[in-house]
Backbone as ProteinMPNN parsed JSONL, in Angstrom:
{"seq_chain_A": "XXXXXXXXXXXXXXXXXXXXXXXXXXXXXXXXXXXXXXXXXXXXXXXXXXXXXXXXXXXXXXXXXXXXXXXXXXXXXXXXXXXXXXXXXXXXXXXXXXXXXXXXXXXXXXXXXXXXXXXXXXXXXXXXXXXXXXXXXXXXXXXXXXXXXXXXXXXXXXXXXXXXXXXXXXXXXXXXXXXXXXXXXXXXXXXXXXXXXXXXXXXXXXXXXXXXX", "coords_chain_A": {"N_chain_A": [[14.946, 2.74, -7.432], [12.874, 2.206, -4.677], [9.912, 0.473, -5.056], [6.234, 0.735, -4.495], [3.859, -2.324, -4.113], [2.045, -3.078, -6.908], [-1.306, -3.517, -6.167], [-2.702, -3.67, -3.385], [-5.068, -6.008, -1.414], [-8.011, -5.11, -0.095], [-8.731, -5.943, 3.283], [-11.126, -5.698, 4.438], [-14.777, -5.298, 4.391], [-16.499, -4.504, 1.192], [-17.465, -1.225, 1.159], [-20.509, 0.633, 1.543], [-22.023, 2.749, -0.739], [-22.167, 6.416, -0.146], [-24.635, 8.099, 2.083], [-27.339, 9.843, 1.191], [-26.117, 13.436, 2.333], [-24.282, 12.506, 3.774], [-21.142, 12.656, 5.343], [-17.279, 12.419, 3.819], [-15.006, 10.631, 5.558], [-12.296, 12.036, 8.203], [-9.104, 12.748, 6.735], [-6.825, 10.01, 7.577], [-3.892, 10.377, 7.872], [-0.56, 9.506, 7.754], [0.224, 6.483, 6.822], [1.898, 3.038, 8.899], [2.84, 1.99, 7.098], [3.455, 3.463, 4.442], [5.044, 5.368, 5.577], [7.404, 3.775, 6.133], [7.764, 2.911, 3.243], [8.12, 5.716, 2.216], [10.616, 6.228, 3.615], [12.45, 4.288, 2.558], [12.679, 4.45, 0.113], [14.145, 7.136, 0.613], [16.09, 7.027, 1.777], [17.465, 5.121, -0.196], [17.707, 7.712, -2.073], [19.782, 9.332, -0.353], [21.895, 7.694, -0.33], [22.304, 7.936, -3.154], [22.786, 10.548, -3.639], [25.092, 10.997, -2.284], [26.911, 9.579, -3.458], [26.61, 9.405, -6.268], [27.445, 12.089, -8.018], [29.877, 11.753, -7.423], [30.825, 9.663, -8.697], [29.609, 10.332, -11.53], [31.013, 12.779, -11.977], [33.865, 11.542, -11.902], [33.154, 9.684, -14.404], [33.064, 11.647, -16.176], [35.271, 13.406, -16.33], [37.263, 10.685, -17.306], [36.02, 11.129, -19.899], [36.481, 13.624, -20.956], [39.318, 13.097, -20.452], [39.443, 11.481, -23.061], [38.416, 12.594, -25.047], [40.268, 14.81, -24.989], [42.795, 13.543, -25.677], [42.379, 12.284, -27.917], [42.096, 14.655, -29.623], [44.522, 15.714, -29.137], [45.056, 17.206, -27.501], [46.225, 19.06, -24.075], [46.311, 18.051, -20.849], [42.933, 17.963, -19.414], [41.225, 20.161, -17.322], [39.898, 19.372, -14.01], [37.237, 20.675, -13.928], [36.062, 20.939, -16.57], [34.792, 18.008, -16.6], [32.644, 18.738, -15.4], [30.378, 19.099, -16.533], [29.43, 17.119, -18.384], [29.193, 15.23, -16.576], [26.952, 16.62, -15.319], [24.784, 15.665, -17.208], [25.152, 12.989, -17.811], [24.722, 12.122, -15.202], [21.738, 13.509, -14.871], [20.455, 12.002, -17.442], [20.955, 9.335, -16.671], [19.458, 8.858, -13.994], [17.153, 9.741, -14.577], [16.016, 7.958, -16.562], [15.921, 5.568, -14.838], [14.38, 6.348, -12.473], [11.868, 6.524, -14.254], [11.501, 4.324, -15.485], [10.937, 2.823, -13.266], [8.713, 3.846, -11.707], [7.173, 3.347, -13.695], [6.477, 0.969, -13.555], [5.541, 0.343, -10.994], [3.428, 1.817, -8.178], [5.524, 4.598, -7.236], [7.008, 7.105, -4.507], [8.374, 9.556, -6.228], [9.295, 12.052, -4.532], [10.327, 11.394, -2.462], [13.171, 10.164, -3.481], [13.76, 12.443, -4.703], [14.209, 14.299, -2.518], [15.625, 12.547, -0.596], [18.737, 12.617, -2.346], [18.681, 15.066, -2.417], [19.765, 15.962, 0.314], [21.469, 13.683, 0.615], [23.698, 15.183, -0.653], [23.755, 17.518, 0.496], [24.802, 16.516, 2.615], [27.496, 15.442, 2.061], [28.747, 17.574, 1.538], [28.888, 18.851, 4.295], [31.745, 18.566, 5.704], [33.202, 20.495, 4.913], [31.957, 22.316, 5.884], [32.618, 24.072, 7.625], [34.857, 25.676, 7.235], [33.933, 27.005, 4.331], [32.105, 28.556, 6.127], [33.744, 30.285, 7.719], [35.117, 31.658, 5.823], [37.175, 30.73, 4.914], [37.932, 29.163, 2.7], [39.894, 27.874, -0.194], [39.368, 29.422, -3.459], [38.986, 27.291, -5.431], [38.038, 25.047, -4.18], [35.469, 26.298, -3.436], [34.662, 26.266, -6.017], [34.566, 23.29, -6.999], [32.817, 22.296, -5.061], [30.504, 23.825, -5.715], [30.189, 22.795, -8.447], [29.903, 20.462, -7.468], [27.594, 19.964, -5.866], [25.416, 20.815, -8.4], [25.49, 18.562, -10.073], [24.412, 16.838, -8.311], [21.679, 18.488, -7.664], [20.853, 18.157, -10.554], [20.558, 15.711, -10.287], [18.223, 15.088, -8.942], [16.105, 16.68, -10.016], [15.571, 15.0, -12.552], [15.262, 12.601, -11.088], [12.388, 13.562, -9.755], [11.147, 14.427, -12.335], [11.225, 12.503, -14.145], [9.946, 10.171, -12.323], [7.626, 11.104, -12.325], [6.675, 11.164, -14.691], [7.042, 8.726, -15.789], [4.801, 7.423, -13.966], [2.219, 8.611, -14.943], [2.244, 7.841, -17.207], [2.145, 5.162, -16.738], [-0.335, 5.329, -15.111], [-1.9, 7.038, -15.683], [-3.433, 10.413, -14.464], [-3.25, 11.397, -11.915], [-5.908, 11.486, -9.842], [-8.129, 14.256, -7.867], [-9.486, 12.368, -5.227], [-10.902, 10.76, -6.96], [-10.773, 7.503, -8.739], [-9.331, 4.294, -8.911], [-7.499, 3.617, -7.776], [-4.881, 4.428, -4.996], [-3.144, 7.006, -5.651], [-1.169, 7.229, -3.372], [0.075, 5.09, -1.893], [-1.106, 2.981, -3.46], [-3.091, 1.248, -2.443], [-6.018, -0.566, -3.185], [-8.769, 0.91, -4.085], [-11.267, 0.268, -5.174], [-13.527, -0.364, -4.289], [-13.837, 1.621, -2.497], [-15.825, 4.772, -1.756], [-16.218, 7.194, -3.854], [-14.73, 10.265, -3.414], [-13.561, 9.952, -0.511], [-11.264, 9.504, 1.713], [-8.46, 7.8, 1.172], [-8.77, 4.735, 2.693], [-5.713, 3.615, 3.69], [-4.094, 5.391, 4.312], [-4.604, 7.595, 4.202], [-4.682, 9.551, 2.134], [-6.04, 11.545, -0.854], [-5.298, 11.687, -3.269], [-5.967, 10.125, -6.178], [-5.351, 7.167, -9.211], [-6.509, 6.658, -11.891], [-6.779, 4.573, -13.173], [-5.305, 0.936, -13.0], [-4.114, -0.8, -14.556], [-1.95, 0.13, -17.766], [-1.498, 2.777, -18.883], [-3.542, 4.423, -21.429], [-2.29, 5.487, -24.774]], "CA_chain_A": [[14.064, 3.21, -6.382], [12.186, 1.121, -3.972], [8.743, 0.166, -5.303], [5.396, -0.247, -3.835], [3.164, -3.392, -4.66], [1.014, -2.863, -7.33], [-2.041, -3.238, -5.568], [-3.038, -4.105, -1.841], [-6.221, -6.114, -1.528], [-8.747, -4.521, 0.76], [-9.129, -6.123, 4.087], [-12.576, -4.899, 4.903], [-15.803, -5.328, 3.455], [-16.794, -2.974, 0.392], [-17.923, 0.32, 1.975], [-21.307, 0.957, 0.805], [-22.299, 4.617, -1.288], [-22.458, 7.033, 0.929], [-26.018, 8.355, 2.062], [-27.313, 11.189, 1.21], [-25.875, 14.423, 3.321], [-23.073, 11.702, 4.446], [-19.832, 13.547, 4.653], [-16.525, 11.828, 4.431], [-14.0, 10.421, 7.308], [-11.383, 12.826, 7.417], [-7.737, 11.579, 6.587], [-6.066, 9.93, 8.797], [-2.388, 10.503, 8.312], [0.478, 8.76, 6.988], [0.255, 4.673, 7.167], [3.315, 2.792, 8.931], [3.376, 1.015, 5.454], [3.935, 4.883, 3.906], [6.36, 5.884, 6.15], [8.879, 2.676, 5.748], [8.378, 3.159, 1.725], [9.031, 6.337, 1.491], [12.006, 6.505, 4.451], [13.417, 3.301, 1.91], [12.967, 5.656, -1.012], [14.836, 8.395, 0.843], [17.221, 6.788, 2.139], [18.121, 5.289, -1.599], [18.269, 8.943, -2.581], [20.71, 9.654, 0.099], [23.033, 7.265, -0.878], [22.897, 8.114, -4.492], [23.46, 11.982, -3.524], [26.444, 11.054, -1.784], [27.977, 8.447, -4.478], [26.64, 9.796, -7.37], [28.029, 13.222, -7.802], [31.553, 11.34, -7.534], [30.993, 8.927, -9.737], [29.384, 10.937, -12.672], [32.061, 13.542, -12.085], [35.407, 10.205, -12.373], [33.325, 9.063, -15.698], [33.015, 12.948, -17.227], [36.457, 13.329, -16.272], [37.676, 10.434, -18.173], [35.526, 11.27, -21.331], [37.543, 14.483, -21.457], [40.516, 12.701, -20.814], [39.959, 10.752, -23.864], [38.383, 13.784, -26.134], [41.283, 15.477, -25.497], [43.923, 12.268, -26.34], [42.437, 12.459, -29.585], [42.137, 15.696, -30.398], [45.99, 16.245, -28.866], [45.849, 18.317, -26.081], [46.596, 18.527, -23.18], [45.101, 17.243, -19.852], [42.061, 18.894, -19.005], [40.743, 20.24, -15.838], [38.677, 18.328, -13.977], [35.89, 21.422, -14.017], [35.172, 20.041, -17.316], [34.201, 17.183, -16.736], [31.316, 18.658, -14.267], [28.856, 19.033, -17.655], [29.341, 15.437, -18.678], [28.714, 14.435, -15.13], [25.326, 16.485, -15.353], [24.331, 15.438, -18.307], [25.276, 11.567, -17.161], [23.637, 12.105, -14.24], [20.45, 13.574, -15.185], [20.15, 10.577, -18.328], [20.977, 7.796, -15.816], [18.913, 9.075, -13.309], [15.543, 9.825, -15.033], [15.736, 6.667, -16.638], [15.818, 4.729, -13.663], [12.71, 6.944, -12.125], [11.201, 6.604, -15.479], [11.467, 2.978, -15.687], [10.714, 2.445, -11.824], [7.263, 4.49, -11.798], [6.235, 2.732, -15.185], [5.751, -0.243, -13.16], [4.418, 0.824, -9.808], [3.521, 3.099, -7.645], [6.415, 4.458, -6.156], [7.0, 8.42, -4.642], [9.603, 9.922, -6.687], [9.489, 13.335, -4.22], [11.226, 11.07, -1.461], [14.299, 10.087, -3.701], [14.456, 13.565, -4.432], [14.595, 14.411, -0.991], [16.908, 11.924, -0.43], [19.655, 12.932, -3.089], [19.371, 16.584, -1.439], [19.569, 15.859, 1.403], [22.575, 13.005, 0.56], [24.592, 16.131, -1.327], [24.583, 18.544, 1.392], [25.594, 15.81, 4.168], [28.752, 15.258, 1.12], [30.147, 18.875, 2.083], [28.878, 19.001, 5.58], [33.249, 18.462, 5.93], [33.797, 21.397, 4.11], [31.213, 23.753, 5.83], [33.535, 25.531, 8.454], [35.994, 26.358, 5.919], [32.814, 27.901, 3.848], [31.547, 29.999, 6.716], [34.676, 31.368, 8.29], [35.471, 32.204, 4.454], [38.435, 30.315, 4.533], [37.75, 28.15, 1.764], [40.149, 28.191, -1.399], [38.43, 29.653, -4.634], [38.583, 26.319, -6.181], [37.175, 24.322, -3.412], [34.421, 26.549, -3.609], [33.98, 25.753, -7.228], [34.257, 21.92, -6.547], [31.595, 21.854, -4.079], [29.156, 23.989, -6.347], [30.093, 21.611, -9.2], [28.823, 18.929, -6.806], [25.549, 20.142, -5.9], [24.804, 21.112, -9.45], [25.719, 17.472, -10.209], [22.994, 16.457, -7.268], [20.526, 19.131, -8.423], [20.301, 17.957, -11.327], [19.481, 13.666, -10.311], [17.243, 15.544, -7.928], [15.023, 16.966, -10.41], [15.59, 14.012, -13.087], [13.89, 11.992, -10.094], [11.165, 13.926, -10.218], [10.64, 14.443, -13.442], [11.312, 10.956, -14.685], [9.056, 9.438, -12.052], [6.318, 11.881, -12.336], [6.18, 10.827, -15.869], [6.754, 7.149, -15.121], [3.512, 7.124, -13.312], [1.773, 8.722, -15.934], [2.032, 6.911, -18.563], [1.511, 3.496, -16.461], [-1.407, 5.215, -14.002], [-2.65, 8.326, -16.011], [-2.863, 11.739, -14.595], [-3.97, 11.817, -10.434], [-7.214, 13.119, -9.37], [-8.379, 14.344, -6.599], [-10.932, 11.482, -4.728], [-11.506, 9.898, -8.148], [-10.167, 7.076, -9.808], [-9.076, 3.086, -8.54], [-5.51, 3.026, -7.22], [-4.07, 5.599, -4.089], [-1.814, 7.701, -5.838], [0.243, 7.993, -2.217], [0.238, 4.15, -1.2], [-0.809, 1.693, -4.091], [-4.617, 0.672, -2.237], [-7.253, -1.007, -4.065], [-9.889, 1.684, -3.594], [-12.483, -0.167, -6.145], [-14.926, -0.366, -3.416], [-14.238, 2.952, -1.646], [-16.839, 5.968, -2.494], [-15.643, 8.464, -4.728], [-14.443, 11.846, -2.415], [-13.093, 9.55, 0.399], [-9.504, 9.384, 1.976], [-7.443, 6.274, 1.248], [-8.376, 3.736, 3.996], [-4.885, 2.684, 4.002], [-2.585, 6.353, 4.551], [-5.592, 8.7, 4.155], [-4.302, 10.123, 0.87], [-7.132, 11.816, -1.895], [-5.236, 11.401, -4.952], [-6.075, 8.398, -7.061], [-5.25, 7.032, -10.341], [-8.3, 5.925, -12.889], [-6.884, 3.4, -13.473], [-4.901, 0.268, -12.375], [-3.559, -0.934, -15.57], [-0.668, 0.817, -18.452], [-2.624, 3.853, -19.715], [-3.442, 4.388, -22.973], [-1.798, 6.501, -25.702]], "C_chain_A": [[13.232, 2.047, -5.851], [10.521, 1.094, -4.375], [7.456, -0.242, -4.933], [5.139, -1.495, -4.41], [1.724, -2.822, -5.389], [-0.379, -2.315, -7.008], [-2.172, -3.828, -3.947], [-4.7, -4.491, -1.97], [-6.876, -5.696, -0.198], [-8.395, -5.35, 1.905], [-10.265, -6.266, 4.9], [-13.708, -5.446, 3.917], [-16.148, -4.363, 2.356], [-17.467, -1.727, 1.297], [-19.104, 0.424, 1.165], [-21.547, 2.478, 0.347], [-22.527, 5.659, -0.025], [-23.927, 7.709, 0.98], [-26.215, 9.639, 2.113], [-26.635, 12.425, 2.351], [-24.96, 14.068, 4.261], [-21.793, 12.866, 4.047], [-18.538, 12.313, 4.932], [-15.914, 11.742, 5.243], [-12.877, 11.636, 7.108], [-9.871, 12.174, 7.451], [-7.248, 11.062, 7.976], [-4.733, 9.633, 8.767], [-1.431, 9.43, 7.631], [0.339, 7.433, 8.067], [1.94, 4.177, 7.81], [3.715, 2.243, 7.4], [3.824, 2.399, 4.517], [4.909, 5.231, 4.27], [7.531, 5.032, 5.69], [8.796, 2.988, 3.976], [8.778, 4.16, 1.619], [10.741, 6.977, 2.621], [12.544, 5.593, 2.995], [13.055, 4.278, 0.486], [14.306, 6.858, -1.015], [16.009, 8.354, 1.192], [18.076, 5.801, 0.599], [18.786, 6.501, -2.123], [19.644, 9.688, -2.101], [21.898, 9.129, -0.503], [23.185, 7.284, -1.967], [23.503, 10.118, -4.544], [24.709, 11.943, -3.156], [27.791, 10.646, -2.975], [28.053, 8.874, -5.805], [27.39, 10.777, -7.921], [29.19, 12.59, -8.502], [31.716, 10.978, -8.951], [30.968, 9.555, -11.158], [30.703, 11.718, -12.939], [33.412, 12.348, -12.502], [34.719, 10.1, -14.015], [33.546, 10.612, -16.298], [34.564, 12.794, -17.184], [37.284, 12.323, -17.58], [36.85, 10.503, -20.013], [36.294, 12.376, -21.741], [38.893, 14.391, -21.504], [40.356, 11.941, -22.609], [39.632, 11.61, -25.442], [39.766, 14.486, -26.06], [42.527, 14.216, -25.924], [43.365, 12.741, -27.661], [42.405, 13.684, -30.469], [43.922, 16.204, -30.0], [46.173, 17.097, -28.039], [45.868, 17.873, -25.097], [45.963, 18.432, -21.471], [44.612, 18.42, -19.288], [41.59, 18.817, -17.809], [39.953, 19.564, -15.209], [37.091, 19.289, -13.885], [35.212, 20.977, -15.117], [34.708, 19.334, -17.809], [32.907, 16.761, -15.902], [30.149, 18.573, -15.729], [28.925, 18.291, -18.093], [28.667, 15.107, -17.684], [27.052, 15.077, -15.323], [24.593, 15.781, -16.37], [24.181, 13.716, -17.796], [24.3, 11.469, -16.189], [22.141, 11.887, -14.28], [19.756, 12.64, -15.957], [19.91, 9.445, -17.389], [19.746, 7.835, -15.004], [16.9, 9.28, -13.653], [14.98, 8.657, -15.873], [15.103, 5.932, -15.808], [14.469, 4.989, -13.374], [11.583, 6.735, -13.315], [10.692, 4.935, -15.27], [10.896, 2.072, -14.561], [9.19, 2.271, -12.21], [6.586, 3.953, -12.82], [5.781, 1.408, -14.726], [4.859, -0.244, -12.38], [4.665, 1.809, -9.315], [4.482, 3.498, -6.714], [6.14, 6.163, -5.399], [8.266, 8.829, -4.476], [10.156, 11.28, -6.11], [10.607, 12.692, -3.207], [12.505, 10.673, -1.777], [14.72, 11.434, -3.664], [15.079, 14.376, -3.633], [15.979, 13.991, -0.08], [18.08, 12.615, -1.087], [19.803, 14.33, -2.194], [19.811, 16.612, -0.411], [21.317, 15.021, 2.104], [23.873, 14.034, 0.217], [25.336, 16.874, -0.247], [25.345, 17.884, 2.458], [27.495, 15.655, 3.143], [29.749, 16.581, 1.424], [29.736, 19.269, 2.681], [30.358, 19.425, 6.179], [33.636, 19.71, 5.811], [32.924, 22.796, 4.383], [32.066, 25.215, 6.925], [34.088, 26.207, 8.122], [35.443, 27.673, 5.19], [32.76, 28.86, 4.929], [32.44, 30.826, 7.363], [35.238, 32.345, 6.603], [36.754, 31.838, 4.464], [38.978, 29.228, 3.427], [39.204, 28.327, 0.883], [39.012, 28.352, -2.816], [38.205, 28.384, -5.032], [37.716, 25.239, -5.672], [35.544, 24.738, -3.558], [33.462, 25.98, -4.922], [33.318, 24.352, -7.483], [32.913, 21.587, -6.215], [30.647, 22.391, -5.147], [28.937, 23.214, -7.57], [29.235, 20.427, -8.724], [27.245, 18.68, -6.726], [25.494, 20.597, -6.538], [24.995, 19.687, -9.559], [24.559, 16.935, -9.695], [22.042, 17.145, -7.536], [19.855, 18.115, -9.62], [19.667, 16.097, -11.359], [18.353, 14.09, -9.232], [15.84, 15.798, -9.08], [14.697, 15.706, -11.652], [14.797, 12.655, -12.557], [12.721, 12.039, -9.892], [10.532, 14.086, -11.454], [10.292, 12.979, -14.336], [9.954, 10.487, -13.932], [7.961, 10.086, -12.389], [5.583, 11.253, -13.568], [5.893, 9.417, -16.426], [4.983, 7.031, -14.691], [2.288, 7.621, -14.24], [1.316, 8.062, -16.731], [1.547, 5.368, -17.823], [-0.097, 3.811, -15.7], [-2.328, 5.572, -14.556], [-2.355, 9.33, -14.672], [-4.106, 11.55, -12.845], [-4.992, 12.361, -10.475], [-8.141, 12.765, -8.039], [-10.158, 13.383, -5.845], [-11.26, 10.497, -5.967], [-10.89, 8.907, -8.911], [-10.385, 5.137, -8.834], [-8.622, 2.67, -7.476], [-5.011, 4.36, -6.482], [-2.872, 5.958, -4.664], [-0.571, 7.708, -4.893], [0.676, 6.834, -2.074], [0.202, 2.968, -1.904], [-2.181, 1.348, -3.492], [-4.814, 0.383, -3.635], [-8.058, -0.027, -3.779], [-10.844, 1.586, -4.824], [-13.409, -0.059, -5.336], [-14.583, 0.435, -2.142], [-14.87, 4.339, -2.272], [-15.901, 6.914, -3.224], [-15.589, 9.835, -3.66], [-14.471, 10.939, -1.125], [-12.062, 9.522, 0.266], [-9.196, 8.008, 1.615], [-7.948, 5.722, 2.405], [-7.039, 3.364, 4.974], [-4.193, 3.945, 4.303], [-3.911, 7.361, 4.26], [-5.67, 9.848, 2.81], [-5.949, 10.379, -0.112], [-6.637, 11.838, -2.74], [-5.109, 9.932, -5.043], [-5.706, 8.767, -8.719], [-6.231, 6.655, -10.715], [-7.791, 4.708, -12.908], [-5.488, 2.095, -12.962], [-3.588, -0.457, -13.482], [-2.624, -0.218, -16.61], [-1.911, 2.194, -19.02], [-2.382, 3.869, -21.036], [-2.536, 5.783, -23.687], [-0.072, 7.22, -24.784]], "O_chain_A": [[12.959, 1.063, -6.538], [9.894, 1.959, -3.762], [7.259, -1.457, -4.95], [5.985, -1.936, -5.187], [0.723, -2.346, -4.852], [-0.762, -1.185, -7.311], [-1.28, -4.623, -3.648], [-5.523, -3.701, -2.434], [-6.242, -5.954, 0.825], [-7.281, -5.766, 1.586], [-10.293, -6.913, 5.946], [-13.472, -5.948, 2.819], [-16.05, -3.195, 2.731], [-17.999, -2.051, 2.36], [-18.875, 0.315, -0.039], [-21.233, 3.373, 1.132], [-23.163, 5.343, 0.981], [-24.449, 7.882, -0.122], [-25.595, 10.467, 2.781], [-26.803, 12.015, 3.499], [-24.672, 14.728, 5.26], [-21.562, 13.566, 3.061], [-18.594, 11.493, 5.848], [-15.962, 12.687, 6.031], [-12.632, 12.105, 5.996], [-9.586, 11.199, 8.146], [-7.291, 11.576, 9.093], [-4.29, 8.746, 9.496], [-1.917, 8.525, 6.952], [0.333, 7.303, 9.291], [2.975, 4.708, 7.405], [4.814, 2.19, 6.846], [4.764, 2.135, 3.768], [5.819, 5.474, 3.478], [8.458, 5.461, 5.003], [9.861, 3.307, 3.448], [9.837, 4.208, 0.993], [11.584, 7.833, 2.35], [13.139, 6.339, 2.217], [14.136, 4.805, 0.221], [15.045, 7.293, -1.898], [16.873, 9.221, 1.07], [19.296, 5.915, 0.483], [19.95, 6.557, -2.52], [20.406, 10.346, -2.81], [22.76, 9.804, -1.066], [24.212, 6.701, -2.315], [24.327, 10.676, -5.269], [25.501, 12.767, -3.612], [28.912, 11.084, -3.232], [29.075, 8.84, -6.49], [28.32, 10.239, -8.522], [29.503, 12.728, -9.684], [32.296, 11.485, -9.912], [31.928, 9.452, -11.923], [31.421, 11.444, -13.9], [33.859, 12.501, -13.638], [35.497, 10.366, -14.931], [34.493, 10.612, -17.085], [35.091, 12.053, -18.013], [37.803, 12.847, -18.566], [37.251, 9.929, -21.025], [36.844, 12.276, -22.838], [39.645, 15.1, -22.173], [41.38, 11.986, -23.291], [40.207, 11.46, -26.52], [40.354, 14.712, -27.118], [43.11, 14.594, -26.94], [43.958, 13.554, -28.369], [42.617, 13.742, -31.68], [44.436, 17.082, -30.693], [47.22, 17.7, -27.799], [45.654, 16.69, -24.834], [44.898, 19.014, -21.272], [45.185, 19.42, -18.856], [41.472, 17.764, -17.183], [39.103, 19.009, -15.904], [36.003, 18.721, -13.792], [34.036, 20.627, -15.023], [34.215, 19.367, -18.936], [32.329, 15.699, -15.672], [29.135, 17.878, -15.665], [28.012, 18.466, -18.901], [27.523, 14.676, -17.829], [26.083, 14.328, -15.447], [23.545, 15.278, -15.966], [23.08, 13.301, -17.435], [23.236, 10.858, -16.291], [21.456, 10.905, -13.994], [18.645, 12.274, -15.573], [18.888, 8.762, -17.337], [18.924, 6.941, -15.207], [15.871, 8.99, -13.044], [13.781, 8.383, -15.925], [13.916, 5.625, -15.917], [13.525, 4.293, -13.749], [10.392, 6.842, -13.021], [9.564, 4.578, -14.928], [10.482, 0.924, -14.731], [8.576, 1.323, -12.7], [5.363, 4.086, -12.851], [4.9, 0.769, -15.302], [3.698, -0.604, -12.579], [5.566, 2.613, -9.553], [4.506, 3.024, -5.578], [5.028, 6.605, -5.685], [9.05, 8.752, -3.53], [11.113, 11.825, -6.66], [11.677, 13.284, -3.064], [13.288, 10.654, -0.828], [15.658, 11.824, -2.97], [16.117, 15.013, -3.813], [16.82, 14.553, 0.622], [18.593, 13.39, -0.28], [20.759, 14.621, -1.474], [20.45, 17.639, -0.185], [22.009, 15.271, 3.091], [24.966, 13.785, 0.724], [26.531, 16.995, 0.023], [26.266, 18.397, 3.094], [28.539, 15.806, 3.778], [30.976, 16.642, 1.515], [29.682, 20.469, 2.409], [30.429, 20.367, 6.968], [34.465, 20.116, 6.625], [32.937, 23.849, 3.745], [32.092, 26.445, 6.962], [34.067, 27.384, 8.482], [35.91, 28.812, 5.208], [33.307, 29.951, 4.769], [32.119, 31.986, 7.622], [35.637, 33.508, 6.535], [37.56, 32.645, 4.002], [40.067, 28.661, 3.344], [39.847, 29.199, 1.467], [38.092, 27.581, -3.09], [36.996, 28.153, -5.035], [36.891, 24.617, -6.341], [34.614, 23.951, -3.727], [32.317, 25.533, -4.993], [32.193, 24.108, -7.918], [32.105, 20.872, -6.808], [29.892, 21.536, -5.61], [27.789, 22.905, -7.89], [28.344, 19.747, -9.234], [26.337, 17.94, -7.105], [25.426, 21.719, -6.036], [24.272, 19.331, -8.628], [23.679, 16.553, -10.467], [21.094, 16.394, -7.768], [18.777, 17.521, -9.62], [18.829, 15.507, -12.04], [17.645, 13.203, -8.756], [14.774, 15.194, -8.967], [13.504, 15.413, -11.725], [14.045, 11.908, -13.184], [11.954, 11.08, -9.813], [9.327, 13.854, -11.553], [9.293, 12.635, -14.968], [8.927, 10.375, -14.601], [7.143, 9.318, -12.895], [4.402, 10.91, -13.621], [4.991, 9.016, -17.162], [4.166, 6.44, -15.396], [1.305, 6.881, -14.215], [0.152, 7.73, -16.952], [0.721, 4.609, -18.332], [-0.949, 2.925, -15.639], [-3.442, 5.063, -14.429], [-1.367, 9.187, -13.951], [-5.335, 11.584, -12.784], [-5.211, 13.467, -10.97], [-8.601, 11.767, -7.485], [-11.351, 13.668, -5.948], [-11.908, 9.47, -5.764], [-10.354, 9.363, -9.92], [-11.428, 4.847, -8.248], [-8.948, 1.865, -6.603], [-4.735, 5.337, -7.179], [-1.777, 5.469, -4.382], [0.584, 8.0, -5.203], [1.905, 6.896, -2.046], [0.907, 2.005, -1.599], [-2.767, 0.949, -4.498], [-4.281, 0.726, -4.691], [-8.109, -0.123, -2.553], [-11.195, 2.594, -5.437], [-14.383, 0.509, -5.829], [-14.909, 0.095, -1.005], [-14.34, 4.877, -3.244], [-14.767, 7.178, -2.823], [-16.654, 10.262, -3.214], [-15.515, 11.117, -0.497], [-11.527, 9.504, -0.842], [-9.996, 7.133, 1.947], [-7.508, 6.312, 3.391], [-6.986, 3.033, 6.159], [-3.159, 3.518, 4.816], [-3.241, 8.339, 3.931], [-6.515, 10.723, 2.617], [-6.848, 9.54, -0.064], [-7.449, 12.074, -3.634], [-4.546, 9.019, -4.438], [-5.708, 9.839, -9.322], [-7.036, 6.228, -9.886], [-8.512, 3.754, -12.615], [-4.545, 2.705, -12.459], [-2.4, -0.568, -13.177], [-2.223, 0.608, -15.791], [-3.051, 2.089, -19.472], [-1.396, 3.49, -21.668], [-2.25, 6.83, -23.107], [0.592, 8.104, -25.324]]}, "name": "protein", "num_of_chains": 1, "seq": "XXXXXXXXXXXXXXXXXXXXXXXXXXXXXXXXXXXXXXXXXXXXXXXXXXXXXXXXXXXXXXXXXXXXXXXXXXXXXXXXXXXXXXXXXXXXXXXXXXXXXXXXXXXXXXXXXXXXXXXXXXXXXXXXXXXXXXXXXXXXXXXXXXXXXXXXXXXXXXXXXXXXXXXXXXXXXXXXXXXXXXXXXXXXXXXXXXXXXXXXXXXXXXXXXXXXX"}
């Protein structure tokens, strides 16, 4: 997944406390620097919805080719080698997000996005067929093999990064903390219950550094 930068140093002068009966600015909207990370997030996801699927599904495949060699039978369908493929999938995949998000701040909703998004464009080919109901049974099966395949690096994305960020950020909160949960800012010297400067975002992390425990 594509990664912000740690931090972003301010630009601006510190913002002083706000004065009594001061209210804050109100957001102002997604940053171009937001948009291009998480389009390059999403558009990662796409192309792993499209590729992935396959791929997981060719390696399951040959793992049951080679369980069955040794156990002696004889060549197995390729349906089951769709629960390898999730299983593959989901491991590979929450890793990655896992391992991403443990460094920086990335947002692991836009791979997800992506991957769904990559799946259904994968049997876009195959939707006329679907809605006149002229499919074959097995095609049908195929395809829902697929997007279970993509489901599942969909939520592995999320889950992984969510937890990624966690453990390196701690646990979001709303107006309070260092570091723009949405964008990666410095917000050391923005008031507590203000928007992000930089993408207008109110969740922050406490902290900037690996969290504890």
């Amino acid at each position: 997944m594509i990664g912000w930068p740690h931090t972003t140093p301010p630009t601006e002068p510190p913002k002083p406390p706000p004065l009594p009966g001061e209210t804050a600015p109100a957001p102002t909207g997604w940053s171009r620097r937001r948009i291009k990370g998480t389009a390059a997030n999403a558009f990662a996801g796409f192309l792993l919805g499209i590729v992935g699927p396959a791929v997981w599904g060719v390696l399951g495949f040959l793992c049951t080719m080679a369980g069955a060699n040794l156990l002696g039978l004889g060549r197995p369908d390729l349906l089951a080698a769709f629960p390898i493929a999730i299983v593959l999938g989901y491991a590979t995949v929450y890793g990655a997000a896992h391992g991403t998000c443990s460094k920086s701040p990335v947002a692991p909703m836009g791979v997800a996005l992506g991957i769904s998004l990559g799946a259904f464009a994968a049997v876009v080919p195959h939707s006329a067929s679907i809605l006149r109901g002229t499919a074959p049974g097995q095609e049908l099966v195929y395809i829902a093999a697929f997007l279970a395949v993509a489901g599942a690096q969909a939520v592995a994305a999320l889950k992984g990064g969510r937890r990624g960020l966690a453990r390196r950020f701690g646990d979001p909160q709303h107006g309070v903390g260092v570091l723009c949960a949405t964008c990666a800012y410095d917000l050391e010297n923005t008031p507590e219950g203000w928007p992000c400067p930089e993408c207008g975002g109110m969740l922050r992390y406490p902290t900037k550094s690996p969290a504890e425990g």
